[in-house]
C-alpha positions in Angstrom: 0.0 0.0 0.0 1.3 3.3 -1.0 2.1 5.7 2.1 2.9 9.0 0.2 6.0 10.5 -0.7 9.1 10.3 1.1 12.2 11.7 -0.9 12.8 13.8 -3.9 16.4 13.4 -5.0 18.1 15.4 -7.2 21.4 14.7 -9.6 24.7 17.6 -8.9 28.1 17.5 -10.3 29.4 19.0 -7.5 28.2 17.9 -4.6 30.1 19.8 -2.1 28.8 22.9 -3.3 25.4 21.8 -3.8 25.0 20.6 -0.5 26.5 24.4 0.9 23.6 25.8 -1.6 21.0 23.4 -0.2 21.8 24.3 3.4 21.9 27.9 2.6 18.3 28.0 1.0 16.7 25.3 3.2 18.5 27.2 6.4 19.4 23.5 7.8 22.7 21.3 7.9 22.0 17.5 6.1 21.5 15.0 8.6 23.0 12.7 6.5 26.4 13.1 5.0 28.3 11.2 3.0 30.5 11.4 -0.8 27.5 9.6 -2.2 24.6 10.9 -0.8 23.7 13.8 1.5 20.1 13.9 2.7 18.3 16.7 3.9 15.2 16.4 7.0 12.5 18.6 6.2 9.0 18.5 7.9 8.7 14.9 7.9 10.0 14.4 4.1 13.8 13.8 2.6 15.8 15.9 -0.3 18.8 13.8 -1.5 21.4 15.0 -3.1 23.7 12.6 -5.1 26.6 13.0 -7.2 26.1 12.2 -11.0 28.2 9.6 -12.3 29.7 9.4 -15.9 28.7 12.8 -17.1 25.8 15.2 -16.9 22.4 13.1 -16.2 19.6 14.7 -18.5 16.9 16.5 -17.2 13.4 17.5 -17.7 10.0 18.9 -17.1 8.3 15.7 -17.3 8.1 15.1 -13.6 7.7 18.1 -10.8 8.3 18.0 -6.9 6.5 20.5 -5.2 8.0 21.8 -1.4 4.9 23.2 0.6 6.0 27.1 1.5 3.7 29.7 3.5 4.9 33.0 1.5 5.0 31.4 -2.1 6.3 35.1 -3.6 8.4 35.7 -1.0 10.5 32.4 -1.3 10.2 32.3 -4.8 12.1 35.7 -4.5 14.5 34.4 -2.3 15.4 31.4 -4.3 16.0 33.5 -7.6 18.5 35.7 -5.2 20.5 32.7 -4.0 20.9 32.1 -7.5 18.1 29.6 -8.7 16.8 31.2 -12.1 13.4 31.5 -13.0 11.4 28.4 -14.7 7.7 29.4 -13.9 6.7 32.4 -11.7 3.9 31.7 -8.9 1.0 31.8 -11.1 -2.7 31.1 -9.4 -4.1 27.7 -10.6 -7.3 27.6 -9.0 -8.8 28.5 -6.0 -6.1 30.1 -3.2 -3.8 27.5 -4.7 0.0 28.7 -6.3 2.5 27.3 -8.0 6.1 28.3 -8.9 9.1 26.8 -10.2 12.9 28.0 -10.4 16.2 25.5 -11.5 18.9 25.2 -9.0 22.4 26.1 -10.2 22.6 22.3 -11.3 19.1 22.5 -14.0 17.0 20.6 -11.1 13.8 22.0 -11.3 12.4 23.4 -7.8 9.1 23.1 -7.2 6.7 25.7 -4.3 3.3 25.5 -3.6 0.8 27.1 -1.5 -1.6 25.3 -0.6 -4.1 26.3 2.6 -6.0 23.4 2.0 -3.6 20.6 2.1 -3.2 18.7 5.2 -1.1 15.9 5.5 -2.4 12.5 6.5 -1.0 10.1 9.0 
């Protein structure tokens, strides 16, 4: 039986750095740390960061992670100035729902949402 998400990992060639970036925008040290995989705790849910292997991985828009934020605009903002760059600005899509998406430094797509009516199930 499915239980929900867990883990969104995404693919850096340099993993030191990402992991400095990652800390920087999430405002949290890994709680896991290792060359091959660093792994980030937040609310419950995991972002992995692994080193690619033989050469750039490709990516695309085909499948989108979306973090739950409070202040979509204002993170969004804050994001672009750590040096994410824009992919999709917070755009409404229905009711008091908003989307946004940036790329981190590495061409992983970033995905916020607010969302007041989501609650998360136990």
């Amino acid at each position: 039986m499915f239980q929900g998400l867990r883990t969104v990992i995404y693919h850096v060639d340099d993993l030191q750095k990402a992991k400095e970036w990652y800390s920087k925008v999430l405002s949290i040290e890994p709680y896991f740390d290792e060359p091959f995989y660093v792994g980030f705790s937040i609310g419950g849910y995991e972002l992995g960061l692994i080193p690619e292997e033989g050469g750039p991985a490709l990516r695309g828009d085909n499948v989108l992670s979306y973090w739950g934020v409070t202040e979509i605009e204002k993170q969004y903002q804050r994001l672009l100035s750590l040096g994410a760059t824009e992919h999709e600005p917070p755009t409404n899509v229905g009711g008091d729902i908003v989307t946004a998406t940036v790329k981190d430094p590495w061409g992983n797509v970033i995905g916020l949402i607010y969302n007041p009516g989501f609650k998360v199930q136990g």
